[in-house]
C-alpha positions in Angstrom: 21.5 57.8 -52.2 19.0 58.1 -49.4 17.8 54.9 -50.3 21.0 53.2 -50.0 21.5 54.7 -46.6 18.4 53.5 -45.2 19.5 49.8 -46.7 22.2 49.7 -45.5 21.2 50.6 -41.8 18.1 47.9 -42.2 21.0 45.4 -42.8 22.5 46.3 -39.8 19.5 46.4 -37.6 18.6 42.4 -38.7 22.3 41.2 -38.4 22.3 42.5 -34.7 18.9 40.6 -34.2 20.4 37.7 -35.8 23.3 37.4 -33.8 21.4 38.4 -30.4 19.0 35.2 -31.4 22.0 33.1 -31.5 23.6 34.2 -28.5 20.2 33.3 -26.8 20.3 29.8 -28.6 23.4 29.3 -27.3 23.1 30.3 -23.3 20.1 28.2 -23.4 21.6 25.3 -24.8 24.6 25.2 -22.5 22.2 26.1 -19.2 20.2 22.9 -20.4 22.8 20.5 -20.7 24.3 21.4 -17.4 20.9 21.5 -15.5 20.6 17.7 -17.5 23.9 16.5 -16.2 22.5 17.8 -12.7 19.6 15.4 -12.7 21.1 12.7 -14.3 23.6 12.8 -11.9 20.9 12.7 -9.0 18.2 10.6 -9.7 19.9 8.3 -12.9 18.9 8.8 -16.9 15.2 9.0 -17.9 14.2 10.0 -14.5 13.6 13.8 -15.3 14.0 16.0 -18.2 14.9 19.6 -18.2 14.4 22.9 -20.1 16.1 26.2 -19.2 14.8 29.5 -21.2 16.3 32.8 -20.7 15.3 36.7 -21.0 18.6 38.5 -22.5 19.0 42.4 -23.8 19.7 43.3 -27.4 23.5 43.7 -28.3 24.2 47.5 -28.8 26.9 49.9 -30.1 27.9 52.6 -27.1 29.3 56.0 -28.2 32.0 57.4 -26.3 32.9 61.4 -27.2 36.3 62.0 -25.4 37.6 65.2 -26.6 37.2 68.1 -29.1 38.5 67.6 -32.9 40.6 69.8 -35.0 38.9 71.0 -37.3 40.7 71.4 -40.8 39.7 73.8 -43.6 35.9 74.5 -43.2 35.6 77.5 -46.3 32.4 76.8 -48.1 33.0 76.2 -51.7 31.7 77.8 -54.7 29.1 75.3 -55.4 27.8 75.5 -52.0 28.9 72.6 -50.3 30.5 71.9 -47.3 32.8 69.8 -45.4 31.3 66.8 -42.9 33.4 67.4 -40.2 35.0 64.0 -38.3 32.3 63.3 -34.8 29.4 64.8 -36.8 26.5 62.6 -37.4 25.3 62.4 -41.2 22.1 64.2 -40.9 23.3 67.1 -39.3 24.2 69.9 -41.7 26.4 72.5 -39.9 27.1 76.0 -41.1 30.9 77.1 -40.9 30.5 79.3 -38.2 29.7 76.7 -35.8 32.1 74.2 -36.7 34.4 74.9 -34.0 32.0 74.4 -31.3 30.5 70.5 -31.5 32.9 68.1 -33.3 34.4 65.6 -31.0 36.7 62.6 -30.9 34.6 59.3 -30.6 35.4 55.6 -29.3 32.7 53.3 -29.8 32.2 49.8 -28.0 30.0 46.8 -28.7 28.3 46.0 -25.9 27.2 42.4 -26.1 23.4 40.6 -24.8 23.0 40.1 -20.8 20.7 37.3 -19.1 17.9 39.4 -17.5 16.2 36.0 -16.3 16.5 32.5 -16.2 13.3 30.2 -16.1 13.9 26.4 -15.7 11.2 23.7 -15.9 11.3 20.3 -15.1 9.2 17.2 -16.0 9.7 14.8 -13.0 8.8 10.8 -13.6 5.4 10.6 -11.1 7.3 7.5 -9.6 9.8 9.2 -7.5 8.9 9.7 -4.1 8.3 13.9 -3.5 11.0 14.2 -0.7 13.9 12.3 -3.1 12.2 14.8 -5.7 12.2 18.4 -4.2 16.4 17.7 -3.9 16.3 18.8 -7.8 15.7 22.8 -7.2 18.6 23.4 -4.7 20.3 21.4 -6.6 20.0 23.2 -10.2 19.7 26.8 -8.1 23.2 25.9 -6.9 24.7 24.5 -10.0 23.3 27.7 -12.1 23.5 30.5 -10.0 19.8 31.5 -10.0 18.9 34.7 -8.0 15.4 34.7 -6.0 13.1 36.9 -7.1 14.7 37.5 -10.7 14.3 33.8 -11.7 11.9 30.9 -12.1 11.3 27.1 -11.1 8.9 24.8 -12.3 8.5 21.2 -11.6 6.0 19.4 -13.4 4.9 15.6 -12.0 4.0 13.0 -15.1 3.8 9.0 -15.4 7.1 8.3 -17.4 7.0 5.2 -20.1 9.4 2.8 -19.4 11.0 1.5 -22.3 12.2 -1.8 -21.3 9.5 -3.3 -19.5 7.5 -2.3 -22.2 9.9 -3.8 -24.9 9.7 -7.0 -23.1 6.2 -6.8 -22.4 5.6 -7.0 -26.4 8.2 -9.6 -26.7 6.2 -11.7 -24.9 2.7 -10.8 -26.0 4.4 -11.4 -29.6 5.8 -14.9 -28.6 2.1 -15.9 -27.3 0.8 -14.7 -30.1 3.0 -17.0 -32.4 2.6 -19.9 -29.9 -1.2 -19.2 -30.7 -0.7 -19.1 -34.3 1.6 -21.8 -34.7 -1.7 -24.1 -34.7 -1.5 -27.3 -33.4 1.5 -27.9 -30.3 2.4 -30.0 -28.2 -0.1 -28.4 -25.4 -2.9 -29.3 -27.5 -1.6 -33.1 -27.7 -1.7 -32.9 -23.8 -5.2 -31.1 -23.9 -6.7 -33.6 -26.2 -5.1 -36.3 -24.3 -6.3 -34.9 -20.8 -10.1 -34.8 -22.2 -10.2 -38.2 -24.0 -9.5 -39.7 -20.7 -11.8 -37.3 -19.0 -14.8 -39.0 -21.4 -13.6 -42.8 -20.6 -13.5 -42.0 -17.3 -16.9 -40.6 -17.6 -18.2 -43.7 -19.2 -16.5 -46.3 -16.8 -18.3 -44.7 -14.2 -21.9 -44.8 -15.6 -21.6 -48.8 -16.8 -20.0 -49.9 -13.9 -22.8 -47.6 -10.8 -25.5 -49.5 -13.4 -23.8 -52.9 -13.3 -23.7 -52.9 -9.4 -27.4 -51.4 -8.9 -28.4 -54.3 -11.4 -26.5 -57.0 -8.9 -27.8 -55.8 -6.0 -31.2 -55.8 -7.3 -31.1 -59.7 -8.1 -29.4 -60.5 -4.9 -32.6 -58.9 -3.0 -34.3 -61.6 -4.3 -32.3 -64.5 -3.5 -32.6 -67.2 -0.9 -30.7 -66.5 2.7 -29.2 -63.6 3.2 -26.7 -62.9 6.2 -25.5 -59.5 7.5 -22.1 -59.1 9.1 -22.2 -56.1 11.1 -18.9 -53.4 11.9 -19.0 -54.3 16.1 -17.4 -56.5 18.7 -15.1 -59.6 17.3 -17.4 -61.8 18.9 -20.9 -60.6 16.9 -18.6 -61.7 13.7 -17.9 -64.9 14.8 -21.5 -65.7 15.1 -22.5 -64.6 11.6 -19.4 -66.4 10.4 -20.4 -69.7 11.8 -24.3 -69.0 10.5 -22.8 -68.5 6.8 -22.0 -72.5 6.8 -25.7 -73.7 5.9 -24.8 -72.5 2.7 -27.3 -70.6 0.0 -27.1 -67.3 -1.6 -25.9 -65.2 1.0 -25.2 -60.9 1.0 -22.7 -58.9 3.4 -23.6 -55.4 4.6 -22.1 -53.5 6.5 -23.9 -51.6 9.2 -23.1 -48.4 11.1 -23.3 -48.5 15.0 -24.4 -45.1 16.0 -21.6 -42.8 17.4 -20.2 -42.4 20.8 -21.8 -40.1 22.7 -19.1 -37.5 23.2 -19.9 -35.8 26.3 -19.7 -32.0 27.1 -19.9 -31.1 23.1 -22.0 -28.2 23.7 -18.5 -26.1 25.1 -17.5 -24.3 21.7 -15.1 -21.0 21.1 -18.6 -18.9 21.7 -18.9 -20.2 25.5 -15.7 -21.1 26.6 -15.7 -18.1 28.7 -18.5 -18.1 30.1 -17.9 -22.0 31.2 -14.7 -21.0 33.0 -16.7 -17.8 34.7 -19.2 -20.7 35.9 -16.3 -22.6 37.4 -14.9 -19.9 39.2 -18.3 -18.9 40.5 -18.9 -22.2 41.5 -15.7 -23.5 42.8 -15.6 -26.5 40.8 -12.9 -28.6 41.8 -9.7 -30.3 39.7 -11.5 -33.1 39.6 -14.4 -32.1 38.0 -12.3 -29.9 35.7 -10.1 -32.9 34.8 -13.7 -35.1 33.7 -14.5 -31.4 31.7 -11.1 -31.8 30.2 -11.4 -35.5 28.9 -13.6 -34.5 26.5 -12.7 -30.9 25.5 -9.8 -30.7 22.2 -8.3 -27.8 20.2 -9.4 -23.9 21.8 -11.7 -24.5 24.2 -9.2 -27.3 26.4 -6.6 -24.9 25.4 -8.2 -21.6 27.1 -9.8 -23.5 30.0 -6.4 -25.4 30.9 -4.8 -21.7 30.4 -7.1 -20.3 33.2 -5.8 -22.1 35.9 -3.4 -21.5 38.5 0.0 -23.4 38.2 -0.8 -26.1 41.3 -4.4 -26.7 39.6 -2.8 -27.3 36.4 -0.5 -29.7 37.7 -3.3 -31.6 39.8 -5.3 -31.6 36.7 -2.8 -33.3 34.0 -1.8 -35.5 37.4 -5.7 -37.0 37.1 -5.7 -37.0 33.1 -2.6 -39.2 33.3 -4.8 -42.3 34.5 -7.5 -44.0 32.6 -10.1 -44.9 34.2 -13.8 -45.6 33.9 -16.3 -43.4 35.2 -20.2 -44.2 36.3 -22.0 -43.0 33.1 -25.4 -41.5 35.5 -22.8 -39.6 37.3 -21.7 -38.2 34.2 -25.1 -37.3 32.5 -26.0 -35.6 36.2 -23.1 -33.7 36.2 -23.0 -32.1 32.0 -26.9 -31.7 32.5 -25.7 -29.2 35.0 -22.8 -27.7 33.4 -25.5 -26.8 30.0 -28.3 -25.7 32.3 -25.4 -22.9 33.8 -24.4 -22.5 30.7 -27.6 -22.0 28.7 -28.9 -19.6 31.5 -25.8 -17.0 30.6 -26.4 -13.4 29.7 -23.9 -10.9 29.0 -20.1 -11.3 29.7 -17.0 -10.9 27.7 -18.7 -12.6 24.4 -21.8 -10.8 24.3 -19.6 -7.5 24.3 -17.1 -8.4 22.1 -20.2 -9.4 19.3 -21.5 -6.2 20.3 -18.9 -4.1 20.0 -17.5 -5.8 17.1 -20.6 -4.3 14.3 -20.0 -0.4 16.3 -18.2 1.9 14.3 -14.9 3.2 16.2 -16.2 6.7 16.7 -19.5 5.0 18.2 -16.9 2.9 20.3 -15.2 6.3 22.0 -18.5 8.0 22.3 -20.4 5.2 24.4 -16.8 4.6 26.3 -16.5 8.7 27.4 -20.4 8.5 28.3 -19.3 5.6 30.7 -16.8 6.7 31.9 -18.2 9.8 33.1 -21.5 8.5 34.3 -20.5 4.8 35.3 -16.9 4.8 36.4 -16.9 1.1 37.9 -18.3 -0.6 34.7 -16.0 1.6 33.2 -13.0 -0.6 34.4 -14.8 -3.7 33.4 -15.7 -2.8 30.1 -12.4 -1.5 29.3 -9.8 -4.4 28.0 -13.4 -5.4 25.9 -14.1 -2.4 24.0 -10.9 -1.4 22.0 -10.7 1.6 19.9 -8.6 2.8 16.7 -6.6 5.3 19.0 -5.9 2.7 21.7 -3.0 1.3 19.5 -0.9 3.9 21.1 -0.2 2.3 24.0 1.5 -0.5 22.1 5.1 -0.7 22.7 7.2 0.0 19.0 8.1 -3.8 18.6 4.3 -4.1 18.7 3.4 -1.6 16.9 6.3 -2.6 14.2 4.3 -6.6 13.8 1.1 -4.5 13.5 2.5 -2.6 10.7 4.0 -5.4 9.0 0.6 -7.3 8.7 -1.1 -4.5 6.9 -0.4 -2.3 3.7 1.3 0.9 3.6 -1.3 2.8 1.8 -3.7 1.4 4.4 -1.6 2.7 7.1 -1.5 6.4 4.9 -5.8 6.5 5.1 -5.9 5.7 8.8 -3.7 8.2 9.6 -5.7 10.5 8.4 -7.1 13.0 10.6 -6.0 10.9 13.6 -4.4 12.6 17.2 -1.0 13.6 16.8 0.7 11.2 19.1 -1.0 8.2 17.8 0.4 9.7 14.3 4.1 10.2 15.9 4.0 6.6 17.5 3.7 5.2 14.1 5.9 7.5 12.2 8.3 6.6 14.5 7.9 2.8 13.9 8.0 3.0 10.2 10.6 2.3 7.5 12.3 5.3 5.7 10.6 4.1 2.8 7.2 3.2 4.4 7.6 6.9 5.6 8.2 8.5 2.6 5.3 6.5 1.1 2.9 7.8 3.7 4.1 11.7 3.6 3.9 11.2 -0.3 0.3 9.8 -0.1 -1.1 12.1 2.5 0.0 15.2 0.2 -1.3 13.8 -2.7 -4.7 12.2 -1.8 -4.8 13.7 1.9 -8.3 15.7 1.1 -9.5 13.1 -1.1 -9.9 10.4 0.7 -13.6 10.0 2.6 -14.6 9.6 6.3 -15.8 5.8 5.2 -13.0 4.8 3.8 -10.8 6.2 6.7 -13.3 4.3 9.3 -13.2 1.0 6.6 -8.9 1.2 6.9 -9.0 1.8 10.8 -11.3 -1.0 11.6 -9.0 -3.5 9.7 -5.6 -2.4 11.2 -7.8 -2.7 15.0 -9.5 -6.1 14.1 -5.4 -7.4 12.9 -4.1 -5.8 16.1 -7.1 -7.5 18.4 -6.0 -10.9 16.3 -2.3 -10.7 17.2 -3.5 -10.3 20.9 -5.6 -12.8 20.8 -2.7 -15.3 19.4 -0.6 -13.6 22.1 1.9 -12.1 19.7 1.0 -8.5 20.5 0.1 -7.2 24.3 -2.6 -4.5 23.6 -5.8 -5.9 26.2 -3.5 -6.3 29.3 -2.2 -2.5 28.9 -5.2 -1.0 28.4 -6.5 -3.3 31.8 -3.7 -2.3 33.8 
């Protein structure tokens, strides 16, 4: 009998854990697919995937006793038994006298499981951005109650696989693959066609260069020979008229040597300084016009740009008329002009080549030392030697061409570390998505990234800045000089 018992109660105990299981099963389930709908609903299908576990009590029966029992007939019998009074439990075995003391009425409830905790982890595709991403746990804390400090949130970043782009991917790898095994196509026809004529070509040109270099070779040993020259209509009239005698005759043509093109010694490297020298000098429109005459491209372009508006208009006034000048008066006067020039030192050049091999934090270093011991070449050196952190003082439509000439994540590095207005004045400049790429890089690679490759990404952002300046489409060099 005792065995039975105990069966019986074993039974009971492994339905209640069944049943508490399933209950589990089942919150989980539902919590899932609602924290699922959530993020579908947020950032579209296969962007994240969700999991929701939960901590619940076991199901229970409670025991109520709510009032004495009447007891009826409690005599012991003659085989020495008794009565199991109604509220007693089985394993208590009461004597008669005290049965009118303990039994009571009884009302008992099934209390079912309770959530205790509620953990929720999230695999997030690594693609989305981290501020369109952390919109997920106020989300999902909203949309399933969760209580800080009893519950949990985890959100796991990881490459997702896209399915299509790899499905087409294949497609196409497979349809090479057949074009490759399909033999011989109709590019191979165009292949083989392209080479054969390659060959002939080939051939053409070695029979024909020896056919001519044996013809030339007789010819040198021929009677009279007459050379027409490339000059003067005149000169061929002459060896025209010489060609009547008759005989075996040959017709070269000769190369007069070039013009002498005067003032070709003024390149893009001393431009600058020529325009210094005729400033210092006081070189008159005149003068300037013969310079111009024989300048083209950026050196006419500079040295016409540095002159006043009545010396520009005296200058293309005089470059209107041809005329001939006395060639002694011109040798005199560009012998002068390369002596000056070749007798140079320093100036604008020589600091910009400097300058341009000097790291930027060599660059602020020599420019603090100057301007506390050297105020006055200070000011001069200033609009020459441009730094990283000078690109604040351009206005935002400047500093929106800057940004659109170089890469995001290039923008990201040289950020790094930088003062915090220069960082504002290009946050401020930036696209929404530009910006969210930055803050997203920064977090993720901020301590990663090394001092030369944050000195490598500000020295190409300055050298495209000190570009658009010098093409006039940003004003950087005249702020800094003002």
């Amino acid at each position: 009998m005792r065995k039975w018992v105990m069966g019986i109660m074993l039974i009971g105990l492994f339905s209640s854990m069944v049943y508490a299981a399933s209950d589990k099963a089942s919150v989980e389930q539902y919590y899932t697919q609602i924290a699922q709908q959530g993020l579908d609903a947020l950032f579209g299908k296969g962007q994240a995937v969700v999991r929701v576990s939960v901590m619940m009590t076991e199901p229970r029966y409670d025991v109520k006793y709510t009032r004495p029992s009447k007891v009826e007939g409690s005599a012991k019998q003659a085989d020495g038994k008794m009565n199991i009074l109604p509220g007693y439990s089985v394993i208590k075995n009461l004597s008669p006298e005290n049965s009118q003391k303990m039994p009571f009425d009884s009302v008992t409830n099934y209390v079912s499981s309770a959530v205790t905790q509620i953990n929720v982890y999230i695999l997030m595709n690594k693609a989305l951005p981290k501020n369109i991403a952390s919109k997920a746990e106020p989300a999902l804390i909203d949309l399933l109650g969760l209580k800080q400090g009893r519950d949990a949130f985890k959100i796991d970043f990881k490459p997702f696989y896209n399915v299509e782009e790899q499905s087409k991917s294949d497609k196409k790898d497979k349809e090479k693959k057949e074009k490759t095994e399909s033999g011989f196509n109709l590019q191979h026809v165009f292949n083989a066609i392209f080479s054969l004529l390659g060959v002939v070509f080939l051939l053409m040109y070695f029979f024909l260069g020896k056919k001519s270099s044996q013809a030339s070779s007789g010819q040198s040993g021929g009677g009279g020979q007459t050379n027409v020259s490339v000059s003067p209509s005149i000169e061929l009239k002459e060896r025209a008229s010489s060609q009547s005698g008759g005989g075996s005759q040959q017709i070269t043509v000769s190369s007069e040597p070039p013009i002498k093109q005067f003032f070709n010694f003024v390149t893009d490297r001393n431009i600058h300084d020529l325009i210094f020298l005729i400033k210092k000098e006081n070189i008159g429109t005149e003068h300037i016009a013969i310079m111009l005459s024989f300048l083209s491209g950026y050196p006419a372009s500079v040295l016409f740009k540095s002159l006043n508006n009545s010396e520009k208009a005296i200058v293309a006034s005089q470059l209107s008329d041809q005329k001939m000048m006395n060639r002694e008066m011109l040798d005199k006067f560009e012998k002068k002009i390369k002596v000056a020039l070749e007798c140079f030192v320093g100036g604008e050049h020589s600091v910009k080549n400097l300058f341009a091999v000097v790291k930027n934090e060599e660059k602020k270093s020599v420019l603090d030392l100057i301007r506390t011991s050297q105020p006055e070449s200070f000011k001069k050196l200033r609009k020459f030697i441009v730094t990283f952190e000078d690109l604040v003082v351009l206005s935002d439509e400047d500093t929106k061409k800057v940004i659109n000439e170089v890469n995001v994540e290039l923008i990201a590095t040289a950020l790094q570390n930088v003062p915090q207005a220069l960082y504002q004045h290009f946050d401020d400049n930036l696209t929404s998505n530009s910006r969210a790429m930055v803050t997203e890089f920064l977090e993720l690679k901020g301590n990663s990234i090394s001092k030369k490759e944050i000195e490598s990404a500000q020295e190409y952002i300055l050298s495209v800045a000190e570009q658009l300046d010098a093409q006039g489409g940003i004003d950087l060099k005249g702020k800094l000089s003002a």
